[in-house]
N, C-alpha and C positions, 0 to 999 in steps of 0.2 A: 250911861246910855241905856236906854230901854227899847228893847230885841221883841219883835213880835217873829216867832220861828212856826213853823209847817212841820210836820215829820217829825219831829224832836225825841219819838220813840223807835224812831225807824232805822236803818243802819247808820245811814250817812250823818241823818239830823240828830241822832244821840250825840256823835262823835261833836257835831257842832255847837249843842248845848253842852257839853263837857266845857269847851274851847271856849264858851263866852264865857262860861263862868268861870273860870281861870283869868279871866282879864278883867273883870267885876262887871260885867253887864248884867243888868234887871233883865232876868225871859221871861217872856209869856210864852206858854208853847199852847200852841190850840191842838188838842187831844180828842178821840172820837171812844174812848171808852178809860172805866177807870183803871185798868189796872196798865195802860198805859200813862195816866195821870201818877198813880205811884210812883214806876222809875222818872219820870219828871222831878216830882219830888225828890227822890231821893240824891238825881244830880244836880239840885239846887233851883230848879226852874221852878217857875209858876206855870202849872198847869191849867189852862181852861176847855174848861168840857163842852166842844160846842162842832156843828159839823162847818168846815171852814169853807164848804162851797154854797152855803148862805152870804150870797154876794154883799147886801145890804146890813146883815150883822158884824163882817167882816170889814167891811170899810168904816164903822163906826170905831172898832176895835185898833181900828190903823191908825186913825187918825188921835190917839193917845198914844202913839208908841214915835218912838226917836227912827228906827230904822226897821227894816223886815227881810226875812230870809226865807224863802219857800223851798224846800224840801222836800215836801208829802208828794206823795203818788197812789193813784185809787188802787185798789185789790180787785174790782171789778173789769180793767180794761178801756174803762173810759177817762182815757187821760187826756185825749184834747177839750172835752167838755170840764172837766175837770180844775184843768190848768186854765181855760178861760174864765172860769167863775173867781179863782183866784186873781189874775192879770185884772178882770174888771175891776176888784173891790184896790187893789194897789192903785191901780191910776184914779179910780174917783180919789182917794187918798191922799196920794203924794204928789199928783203933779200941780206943779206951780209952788212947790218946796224945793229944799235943795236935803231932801232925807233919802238914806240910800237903802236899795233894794240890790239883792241877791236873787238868781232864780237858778235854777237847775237844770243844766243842759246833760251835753254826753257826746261823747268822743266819736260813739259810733254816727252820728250825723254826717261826720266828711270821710264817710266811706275809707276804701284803698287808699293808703299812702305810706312810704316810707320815710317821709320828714312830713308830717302831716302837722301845721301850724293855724294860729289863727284867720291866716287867710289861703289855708287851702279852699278848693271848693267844699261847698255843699251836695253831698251823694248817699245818704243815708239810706240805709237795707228800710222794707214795709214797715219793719216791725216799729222803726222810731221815724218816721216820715213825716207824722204832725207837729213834728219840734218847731221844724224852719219858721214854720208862719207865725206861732207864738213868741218866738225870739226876734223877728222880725217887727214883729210889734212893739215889745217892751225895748229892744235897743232902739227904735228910732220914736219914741214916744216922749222924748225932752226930758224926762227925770232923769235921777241920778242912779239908773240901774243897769247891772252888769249881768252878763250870763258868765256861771264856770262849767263847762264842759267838762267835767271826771274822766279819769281812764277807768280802767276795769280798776274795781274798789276793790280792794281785798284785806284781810287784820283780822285777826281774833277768832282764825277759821273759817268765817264768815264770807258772802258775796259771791261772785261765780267762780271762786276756784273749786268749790263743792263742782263744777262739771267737770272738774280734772281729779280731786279725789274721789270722786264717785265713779270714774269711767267704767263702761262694761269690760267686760274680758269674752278672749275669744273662745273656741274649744278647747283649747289648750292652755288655757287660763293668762293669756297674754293681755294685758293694759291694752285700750284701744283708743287713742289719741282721737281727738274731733278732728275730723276732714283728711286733711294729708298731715296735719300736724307741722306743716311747715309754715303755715302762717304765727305773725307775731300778735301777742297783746301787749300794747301798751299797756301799763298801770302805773295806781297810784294806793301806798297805805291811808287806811280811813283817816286816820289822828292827820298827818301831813296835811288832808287834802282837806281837815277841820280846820286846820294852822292858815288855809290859802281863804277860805271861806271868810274869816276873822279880817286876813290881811285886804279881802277887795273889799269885804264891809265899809272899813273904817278909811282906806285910802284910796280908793279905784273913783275916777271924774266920771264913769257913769257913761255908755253908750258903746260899750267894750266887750265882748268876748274874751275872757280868760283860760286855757286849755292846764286841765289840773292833773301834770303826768309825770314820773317820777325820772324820766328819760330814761328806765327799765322796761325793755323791752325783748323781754324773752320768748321764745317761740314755745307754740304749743308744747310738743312734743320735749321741748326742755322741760317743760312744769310737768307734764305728767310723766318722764322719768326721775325728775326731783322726788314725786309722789310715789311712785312705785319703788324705790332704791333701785341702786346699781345692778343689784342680783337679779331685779324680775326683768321680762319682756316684753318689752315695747311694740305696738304695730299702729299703721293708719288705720282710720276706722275705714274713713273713703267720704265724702262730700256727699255721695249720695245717700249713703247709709247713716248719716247722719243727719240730714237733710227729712231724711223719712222718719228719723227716733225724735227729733225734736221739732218738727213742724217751720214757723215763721223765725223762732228764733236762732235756727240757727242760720241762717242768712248771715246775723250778726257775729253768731261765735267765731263763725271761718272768715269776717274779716283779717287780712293781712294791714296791721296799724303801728307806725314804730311814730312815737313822739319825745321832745325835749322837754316840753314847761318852760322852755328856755324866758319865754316873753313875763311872766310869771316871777319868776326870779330875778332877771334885770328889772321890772318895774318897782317888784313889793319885797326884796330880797329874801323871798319863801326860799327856804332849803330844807328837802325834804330827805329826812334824815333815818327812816327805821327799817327796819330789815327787807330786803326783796319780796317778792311772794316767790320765788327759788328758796332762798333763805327758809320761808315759811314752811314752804312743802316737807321741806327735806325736816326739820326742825321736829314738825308733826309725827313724820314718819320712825322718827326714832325715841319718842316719847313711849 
């Protein structure tokens, strides 16, 4: 099979050019600088050097490849513009084929919930508000394309649990948990949720949402006393005080989000197998 990939240097999309090429798929990974193109390289990809919101480049480029995965995300902010230029050159592409597309959602879309499934609602904090409509488009556009919604990614150090090893301290030198700290994050390890990528590629009938979460779901304040060890101390930072240190996004941090993946595994029998990011913290911490 031959894989046209987005991102492919990025966290998530590394993790999923690893995972094709472990299963023998030809990548293209479309790349925006070279030293990006090297790690491609060096994980067995074909790297091409070209900007992938060149709508009319990109649809010429699709239409030689078996399947495609979009991954990439702009550095500049503009990601509903972005991700349209992308969605146009797939559909001029694939539709009226039976070739499957991957696109990249996120968990924080259905807001609060404590069994938060594919069909909870839709309530997404400002900060990812532009999803809906591009999801809505590519699910109900007759090709063969899926969205996986991610939990909070985390592996290799990597991802936002840098907001819990990195937490401020107080006068006292106390860990300061985002918001109250009693909110949960769901998550999911990167490799895993490369494993779930692979499996809706190749199996998923297209017009689906996938929720990609390890059914770990630990609360804040669990991960940043994982992070800090036993011995130091822990406080809420406060929703407001955190709300004012990080702007838009934390609307999303202090999500309260517990998920299964359950739908995920009875479909594709993904079992997602590698260490907690609990596990990881604590791990880190004693290195």
């Amino acid at each position: 099979m031959k894989v046209l990939l987005t991102g492919a240097s990025g966290y998530i999309g590394s993790a999923v050019l690893r995972a094709l090429v472990a299963d023998g798929a030809e990548v293209d990974a479309v790349v925006r600088s070279e030293s990006a193109a090297q790690s491609v390289r060096a994980a067995g990809g074909s790297p091409v050097l070209h900007d992938v919101t060149d709508t009319a480049w990109l649809t010429e480029r699709l239409r030689g490849a078996d399947a495609a995965i979009h991954t990439a995300s702009p550095q500049d902010g503009s990601s509903a513009a972005f991700d349209d230029a992308v969605l146009d050159a797939v559909m001029a592409a694939f539709s009226g084929t039976a070739k499957p597309f991957v696109h990249t959602g996120g968990v924080w879309s259905f807001g609060d919930g404590t069994d938060i499934t594919e069909q909870s609602a839709v309530r997404p904090p400002a900060l990812t508000a532009w999803r809906a409509e591009r999801e809505r488009r590519i699910l109900s556009s007759g090709m063969r394309a899926s969205v996986i919604a991610p939990a909070i990614v985390y592996g290799y150090g990597r991802g936002l649990s840098a907001f819990i090893t990195d937490a401020p301290r107080d006068a006292d030198g106390a860990w300061l948990a985002l918001g109250t700290g009693e909110q949960h994050w769901t998550t999911v390890h990167v490799d895993d949720l490369a494993e779930l990528y692979l499996a809706v590629l190749k199996s998923a009938p297209g017009g689906e949402t996938y929720i990609g979460a390890s059914g770990q779901n630990p609360t804040v304040f669990e991960l940043t006393r994982a992070a800090a060890g036993h011995d130091a101390t822990v406080r809420a930072e406060g929703a407001d005080a955190t709300t004012a240190r990080l702007g838009a996004l934390a609307e999303a941090l202090l999500l309260d989000q517990q998920a299964s993946g359950e739908r995920a595994r009875r479909e594709f029998g993904w079992q997602p197998s590698r260490p907690s990011l609990l596990e990881e913290l604590g791990a880190v911490l004693t290195v």
